[in-house]
C-alpha positions in Angstrom: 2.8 16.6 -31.1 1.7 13.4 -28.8 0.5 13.6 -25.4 3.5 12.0 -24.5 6.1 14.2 -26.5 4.1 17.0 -24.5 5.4 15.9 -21.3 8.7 14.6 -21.9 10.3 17.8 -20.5 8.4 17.7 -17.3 9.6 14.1 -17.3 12.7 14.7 -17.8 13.2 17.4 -15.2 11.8 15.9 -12.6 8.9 18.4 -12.2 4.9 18.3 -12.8 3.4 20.4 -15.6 2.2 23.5 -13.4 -2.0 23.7 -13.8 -3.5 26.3 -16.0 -4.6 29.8 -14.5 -7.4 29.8 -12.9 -9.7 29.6 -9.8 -7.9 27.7 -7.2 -9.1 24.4 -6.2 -11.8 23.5 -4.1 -11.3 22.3 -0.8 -10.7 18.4 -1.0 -14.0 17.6 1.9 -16.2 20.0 -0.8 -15.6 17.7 -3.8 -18.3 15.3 -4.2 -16.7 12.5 -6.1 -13.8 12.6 -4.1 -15.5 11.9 -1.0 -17.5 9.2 -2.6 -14.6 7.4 -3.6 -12.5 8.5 -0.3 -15.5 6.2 1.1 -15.4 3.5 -1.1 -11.7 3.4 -0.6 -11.7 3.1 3.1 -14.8 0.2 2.6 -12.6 -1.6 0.3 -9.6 -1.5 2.8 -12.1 -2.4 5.5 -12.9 -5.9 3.9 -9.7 -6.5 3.4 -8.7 -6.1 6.8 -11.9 -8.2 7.6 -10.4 -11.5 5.1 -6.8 -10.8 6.6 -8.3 -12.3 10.2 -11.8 -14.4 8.8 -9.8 -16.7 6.6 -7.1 -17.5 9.1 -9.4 -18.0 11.8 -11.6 -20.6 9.6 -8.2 -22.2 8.4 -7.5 -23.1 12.2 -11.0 -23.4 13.6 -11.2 -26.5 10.6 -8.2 -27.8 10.9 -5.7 -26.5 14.1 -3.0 -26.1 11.9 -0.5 -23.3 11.9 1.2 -24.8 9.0 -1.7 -24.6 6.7 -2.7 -21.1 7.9 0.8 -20.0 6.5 0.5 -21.8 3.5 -2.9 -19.6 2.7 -0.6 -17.0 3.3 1.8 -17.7 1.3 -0.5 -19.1 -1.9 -2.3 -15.2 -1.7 0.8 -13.3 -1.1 2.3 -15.3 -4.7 -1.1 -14.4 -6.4 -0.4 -10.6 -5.9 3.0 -11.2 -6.7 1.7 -12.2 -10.1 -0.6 -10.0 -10.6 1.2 -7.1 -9.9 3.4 -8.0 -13.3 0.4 -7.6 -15.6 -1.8 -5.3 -13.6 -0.3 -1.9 -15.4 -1.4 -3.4 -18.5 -4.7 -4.0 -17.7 -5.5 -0.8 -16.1 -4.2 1.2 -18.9 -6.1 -0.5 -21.6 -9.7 0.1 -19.9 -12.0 2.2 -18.7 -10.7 2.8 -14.7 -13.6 3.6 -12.9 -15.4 0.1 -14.3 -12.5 -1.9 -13.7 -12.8 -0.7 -9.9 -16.7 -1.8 -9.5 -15.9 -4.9 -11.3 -12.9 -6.0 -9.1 -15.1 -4.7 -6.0 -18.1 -6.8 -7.2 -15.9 -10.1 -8.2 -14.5 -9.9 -4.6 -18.3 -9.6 -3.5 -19.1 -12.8 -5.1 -16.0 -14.9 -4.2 -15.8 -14.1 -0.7 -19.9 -14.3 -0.6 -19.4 -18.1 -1.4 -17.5 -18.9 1.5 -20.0 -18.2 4.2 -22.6 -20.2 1.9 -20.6 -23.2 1.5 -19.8 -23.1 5.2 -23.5 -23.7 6.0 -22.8 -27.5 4.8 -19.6 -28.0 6.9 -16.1 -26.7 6.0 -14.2 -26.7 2.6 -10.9 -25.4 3.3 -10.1 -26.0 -0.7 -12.8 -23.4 -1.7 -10.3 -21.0 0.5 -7.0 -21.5 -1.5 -9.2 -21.3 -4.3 -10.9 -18.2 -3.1 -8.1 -16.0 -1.8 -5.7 -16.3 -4.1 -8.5 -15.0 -7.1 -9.4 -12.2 -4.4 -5.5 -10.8 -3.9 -4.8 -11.1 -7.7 -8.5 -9.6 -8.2 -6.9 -6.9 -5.0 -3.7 -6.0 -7.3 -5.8 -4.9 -10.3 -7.9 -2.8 -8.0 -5.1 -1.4 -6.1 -2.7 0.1 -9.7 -6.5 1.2 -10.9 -6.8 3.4 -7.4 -3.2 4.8 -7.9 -4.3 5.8 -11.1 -8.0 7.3 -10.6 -7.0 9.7 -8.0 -5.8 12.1 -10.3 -8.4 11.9 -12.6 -10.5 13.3 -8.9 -8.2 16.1 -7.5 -5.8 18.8 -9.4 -2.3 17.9 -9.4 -1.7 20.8 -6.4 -4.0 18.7 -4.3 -2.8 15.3 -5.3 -0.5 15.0 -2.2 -2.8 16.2 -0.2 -5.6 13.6 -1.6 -3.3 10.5 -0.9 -2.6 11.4 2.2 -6.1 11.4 3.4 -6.9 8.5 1.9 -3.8 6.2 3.5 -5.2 7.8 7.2 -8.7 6.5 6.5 -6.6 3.1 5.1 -4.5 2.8 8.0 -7.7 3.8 10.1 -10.0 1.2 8.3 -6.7 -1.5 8.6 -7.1 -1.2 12.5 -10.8 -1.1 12.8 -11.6 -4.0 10.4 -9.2 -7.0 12.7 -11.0 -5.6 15.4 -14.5 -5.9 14.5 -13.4 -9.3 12.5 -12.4 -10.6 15.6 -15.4 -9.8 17.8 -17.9 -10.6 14.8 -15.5 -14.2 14.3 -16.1 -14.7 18.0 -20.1 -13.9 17.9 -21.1 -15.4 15.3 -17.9 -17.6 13.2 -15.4 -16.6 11.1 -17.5 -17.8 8.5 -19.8 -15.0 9.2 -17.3 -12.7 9.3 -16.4 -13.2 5.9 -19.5 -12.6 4.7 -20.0 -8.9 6.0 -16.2 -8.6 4.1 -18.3 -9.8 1.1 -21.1 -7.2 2.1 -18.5 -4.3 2.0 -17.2 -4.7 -1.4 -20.6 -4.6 -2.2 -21.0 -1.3 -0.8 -17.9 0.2 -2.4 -19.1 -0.5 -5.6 -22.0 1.2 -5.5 -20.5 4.0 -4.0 -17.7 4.1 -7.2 -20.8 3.8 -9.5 -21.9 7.3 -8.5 -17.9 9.0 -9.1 -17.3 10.7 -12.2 -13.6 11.3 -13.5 -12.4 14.6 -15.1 -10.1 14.1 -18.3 -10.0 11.4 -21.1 -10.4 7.7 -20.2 -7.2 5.2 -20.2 -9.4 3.3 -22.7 -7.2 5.5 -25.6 -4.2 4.5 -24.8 -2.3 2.9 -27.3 -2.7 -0.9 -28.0 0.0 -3.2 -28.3 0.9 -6.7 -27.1 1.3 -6.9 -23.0 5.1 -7.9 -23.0 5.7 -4.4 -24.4 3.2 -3.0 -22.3 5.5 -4.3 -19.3 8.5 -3.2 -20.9 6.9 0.3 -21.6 6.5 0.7 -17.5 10.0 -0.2 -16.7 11.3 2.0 -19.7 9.6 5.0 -18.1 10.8 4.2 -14.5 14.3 4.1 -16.0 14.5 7.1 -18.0 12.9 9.4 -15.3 15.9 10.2 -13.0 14.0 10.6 -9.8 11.8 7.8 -10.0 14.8 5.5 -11.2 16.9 6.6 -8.1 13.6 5.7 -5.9 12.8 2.5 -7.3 16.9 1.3 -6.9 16.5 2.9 -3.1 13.3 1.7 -2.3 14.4 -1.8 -3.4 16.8 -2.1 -1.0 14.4 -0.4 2.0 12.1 -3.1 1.2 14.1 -6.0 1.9 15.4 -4.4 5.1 12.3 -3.2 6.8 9.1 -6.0 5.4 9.9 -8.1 8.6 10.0 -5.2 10.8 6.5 -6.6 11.9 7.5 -9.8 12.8 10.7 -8.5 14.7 8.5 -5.9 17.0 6.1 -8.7 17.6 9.3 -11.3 18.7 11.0 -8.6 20.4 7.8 -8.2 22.3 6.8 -12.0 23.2 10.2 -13.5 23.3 12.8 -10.4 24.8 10.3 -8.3 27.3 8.0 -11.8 28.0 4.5 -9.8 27.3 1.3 -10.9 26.0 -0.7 -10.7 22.8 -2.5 -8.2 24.3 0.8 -6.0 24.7 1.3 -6.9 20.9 -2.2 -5.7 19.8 -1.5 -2.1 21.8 1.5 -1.4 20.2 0.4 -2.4 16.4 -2.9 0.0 17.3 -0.2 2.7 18.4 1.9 2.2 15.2 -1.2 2.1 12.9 -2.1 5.7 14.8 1.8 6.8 13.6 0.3 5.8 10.1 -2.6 8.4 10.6 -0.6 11.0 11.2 2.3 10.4 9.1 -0.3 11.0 6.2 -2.4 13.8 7.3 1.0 15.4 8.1 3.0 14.7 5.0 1.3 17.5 2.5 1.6 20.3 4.6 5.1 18.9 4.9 5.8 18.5 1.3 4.5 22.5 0.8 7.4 23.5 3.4 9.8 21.5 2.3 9.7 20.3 -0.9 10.1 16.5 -2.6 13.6 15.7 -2.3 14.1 17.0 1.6 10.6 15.1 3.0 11.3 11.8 1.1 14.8 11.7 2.2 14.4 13.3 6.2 11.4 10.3 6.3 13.5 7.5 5.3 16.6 8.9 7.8 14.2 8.9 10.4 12.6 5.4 10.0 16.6 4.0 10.1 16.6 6.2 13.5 13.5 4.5 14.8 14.0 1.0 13.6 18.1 0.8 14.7 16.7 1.5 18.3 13.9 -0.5 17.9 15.8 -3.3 19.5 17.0 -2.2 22.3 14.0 -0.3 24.0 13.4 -2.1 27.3 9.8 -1.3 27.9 6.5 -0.9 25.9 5.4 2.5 25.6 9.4 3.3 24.6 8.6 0.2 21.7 5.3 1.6 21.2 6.7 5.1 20.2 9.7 4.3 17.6 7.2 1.7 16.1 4.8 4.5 15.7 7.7 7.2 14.9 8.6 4.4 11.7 5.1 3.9 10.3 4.6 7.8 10.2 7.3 8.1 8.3 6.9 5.0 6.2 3.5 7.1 5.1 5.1 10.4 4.5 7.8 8.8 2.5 4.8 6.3 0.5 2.9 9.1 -0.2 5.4 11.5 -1.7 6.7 8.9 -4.0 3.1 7.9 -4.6 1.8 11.3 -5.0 5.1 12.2 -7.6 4.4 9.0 -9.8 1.1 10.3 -10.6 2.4 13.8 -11.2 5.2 12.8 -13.4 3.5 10.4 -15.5 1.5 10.2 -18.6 -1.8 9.3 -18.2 -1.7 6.7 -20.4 1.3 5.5 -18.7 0.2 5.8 -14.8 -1.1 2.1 -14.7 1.9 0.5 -16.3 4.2 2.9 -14.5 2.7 2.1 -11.4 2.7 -1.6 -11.4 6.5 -2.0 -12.7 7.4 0.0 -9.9 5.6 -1.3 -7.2 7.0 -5.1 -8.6 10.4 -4.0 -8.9 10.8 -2.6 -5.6 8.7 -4.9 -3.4 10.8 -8.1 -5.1 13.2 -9.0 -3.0 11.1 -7.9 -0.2 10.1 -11.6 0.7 13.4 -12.7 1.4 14.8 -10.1 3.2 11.6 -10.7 5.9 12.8 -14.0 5.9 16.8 -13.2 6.2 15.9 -10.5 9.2 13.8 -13.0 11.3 16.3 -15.5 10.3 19.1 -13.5 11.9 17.4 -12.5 14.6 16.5 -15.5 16.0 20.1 -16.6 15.7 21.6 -13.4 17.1 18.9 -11.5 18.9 16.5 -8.2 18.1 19.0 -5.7 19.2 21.6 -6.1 16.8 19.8 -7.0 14.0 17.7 -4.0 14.5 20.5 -1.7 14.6 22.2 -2.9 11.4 18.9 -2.7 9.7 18.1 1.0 10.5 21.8 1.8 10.1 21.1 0.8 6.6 18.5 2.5 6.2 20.0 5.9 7.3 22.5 4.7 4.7 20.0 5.0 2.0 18.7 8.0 3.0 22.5 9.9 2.7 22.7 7.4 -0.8 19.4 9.8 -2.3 21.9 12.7 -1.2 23.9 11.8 -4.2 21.1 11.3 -6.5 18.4 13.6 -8.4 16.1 13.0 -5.3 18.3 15.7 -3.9 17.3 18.4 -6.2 13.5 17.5 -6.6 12.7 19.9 -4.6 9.1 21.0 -6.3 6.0 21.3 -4.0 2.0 20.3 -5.4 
């Protein structure tokens, strides 16, 4: 019988192959190669953090152009897009842990040539060249992280595992604008860039030194990538509860994407504050993050799957339909940070049930189709909320938004979400 035939009961039900008898885990802060990747993890997130203010910064500092900031933007966002289709592929068809330290050190060298070139005056081609390879480079290392976490922690830990790692993310995505920004201001974005360079640098020799338990991805069956795709989206659609997510989580996408945008326009343009305000209150949300996903395991134990995904998304449409209306910063603050600890405990269950449910073989493919299928239409609905709230104001936009996202929560009522009630 095939690895695959193995599981296709657990598959079909919903529910992870329990773990053999035996001693019971170790605690996640005693296992050595988790923490060593936990770290490189939360370096890699770091330099990202660090490009997401450098390259802006060294787009206007050459050039004073808002326009040709966003079309940076815009060019990287499209690379990912791309990638994303054929990452799965790719991660499944070779060894994991290499393709990490490769992307890590490719990212090393491309952003490592933009501080070097800046030393004989500014190229602003080299950074359409250079970010788009980075974000598409990005993709392929974000499906190979999905997929090397459980080949760190037992599946009764997995929850547990990507919960720590988004807090150290979300921690890492408000530390590294900061120090971007001060280092931009010491010393030039240009600079800036470079310690970004630096950091990738130091996650990959901290990945060199992690060692994964079970059989590579390197055996899993070759065939053309077309079919590889198709192989992704044929699992998501035969796996009730992760076709009822990816259908759901479509939909949440395009509605919630711009909620950045609204909260920052809310802020300037209804209460009249600063971009100081604006930086307190995206430090306050990122702090929901934090403890949305060190919350979200011991949640998941109490309550199951089906109860914490669904109660999360409910209470994002809650926070975002009044999101709108609040009348003063700290009320703002706290349903921006109620959302984006939800948004975690809702990303991480799904997350954390993907990589339960899944083949091994299957977790890269699996992973990319659903993370392109579901963040598709997320583009334009950013642009349709902005739109209509510029035209008809933060407060009612927000409240039809949220209102559909409660809707989407009572939709998973009626679907096998409902009954995925299994704890890691």
């Amino acid at each position: 019988m095939t690895y695959e035939a193995q599981r296709e009961g657990d598959a079909d039900s919903g529910t992870p192959r329990e773990q053999p008898p035996g001693r019971p885990s170790r605690p996640l802060w005693r296992q050595r190669d988790f923490g060593v990747f936990w770290a490189a993890q939360t370096l890699s997130v770091l330099g990202d953090s660090f490009a997401l203010i450098a390259l802006p910064l060294l787009v206007l500092e050459a050039t004073g152009s808002l326009a040709r900031m966003g079309l940076l933007t815009a060019v990287g966002g499209a690379a990912s897009v791309v990638a994303a289709v054929f990452a799965g592929a790719v991660v499944d068809r070779v060894d994991r842990r290499r393709l990490l330290i490769v992307c890590d050190l490719v990212r090393m060298a491309l952003y490592g040539l933009v501080p070097l070139v800046w030393l004989f005056g500014p190229q602003i081609w080299l950074l359409y060249v250079v970010l788009p390879l980075c974000e598409a480079v990005g993709m392929l290392f974000a499906v190979g992280y999905v997929t090397v976490v459980r080949g760190l922690v037992g599946t009764d830990q997995l929850t547990e595992a990507n919960g720590r790692l988004n807090a150290t993310a979300a921690a890492a995505g408000v530390l590294g604008p900061l120090c971007a920004g001060l280092v931009a201001a010491w010393s030039g974005p240009a600079a800036a860039v470079g310690v970004d360079a630096a950091s990738f640098g130091v996650s990959a020799a901290c990945l060199v030194f992690v060692r994964l338990r079970g059989r590579p991805a390197k055996s899993a069956q070759r065939s053309g990538l077309w079919r590889d795709l198709r192989t992704g989206i044929a699992f998501l659609r035969g796996h009730p509860v992760l076709r009822a997510l990816t259908a759901l989580l479509f939909v949440f996408s395009f509605l919630t994407l711009g909620l950045n945008d609204l909260v920052i326009y809310h802020l300037k343009h209804d209460l009249g504050h600063d971009d100081g305000t604006v930086g307190t209150v995206m430090a306050v949300g990122a702090l929901g993050t934090i403890t949305g996903a060190l919350l979200v395991a011991r949640v998941r134990r109490r309550l199951g799957f089906g109860p914490t995904w669904t109660g999360a998304v409910a209470m994002c449409g809650l926070s975002f339909a009044g999101l709108g209306w609040a009348r003063d910063v700290p009320a703002v603050a706290a349903l921006s940070a109620c959302f984006l600890a939800c948004v975690a405990m809702a990303g991480t269950c799904s997350m954390s049930l993907r990589q339960e449910v899944t083949p091994e073989p299957l977790l890269g493919r699996v992973t990319s189709a659903f993370w392109t299928l579901h963040y598709s239409a997320a583009p334009i609905g950013a642009a349709v909320l902005t739109w209509a709230a510029d035209r008809h104001g933060t407060a009612p936009v927000s409240l039809v938004a949220g209102g559909c996202c409660v809707l989407i929560a009572a939709a998973a009522l009626f679907t096998p979400i409902r009954s995925s009630g299994h704890r890691p």
